[in-house]
C-alpha positions, 0 to 999 in steps of 0.5 A: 446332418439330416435336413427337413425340407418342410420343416416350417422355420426353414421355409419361414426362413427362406420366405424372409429372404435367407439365402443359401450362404447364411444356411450354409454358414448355420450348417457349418457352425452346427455342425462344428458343435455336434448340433443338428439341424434344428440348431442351424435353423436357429442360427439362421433364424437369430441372424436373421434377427439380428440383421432386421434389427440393424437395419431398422436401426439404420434407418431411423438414424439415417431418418434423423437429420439431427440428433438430439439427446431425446431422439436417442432416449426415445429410440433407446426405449423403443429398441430397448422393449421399454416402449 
């Protein structure tokens, strides 16, 4: 797989903190489907996502101290683009 290593998602990537095994875990997975090396940027780049999000979850759960139904319809429209 032909790598750019100035390609600005891939640094864009690495400036976000993803380390060489979520790289190495994109390449394989493009790899496996015949994809290049743009496909692996947006595994990295979903998973990167994806992680942001579960912890931005998280922390607002654990910022609760109780839940109630509004805290979670408030946090369901914020999460949910509805907000």
């Amino acid at each position: 797989m032909y790598v750019n290593s100035r390609h600005p998602d891939l640094l864009n990537l690495i400036g976000n903190g993803v380390g060489l095994e979520e790289f190495v875990f994109a390449g394989s997975m493009a790899i496996k489907k015949n994809k290049g090396f743009g496909y692996a940027l947006g595994i990295a780049k979903t998973r990167l996502q994806e992680n942001q999000i579960n912890k931005s979850e998280s922390n607002a759960i654990k910022s609760q101290k109780y839940a109630t139904p509004a805290a979670a319809s408030e946090f369901a429209k914020k999460y949910s683009g509805l907000g």
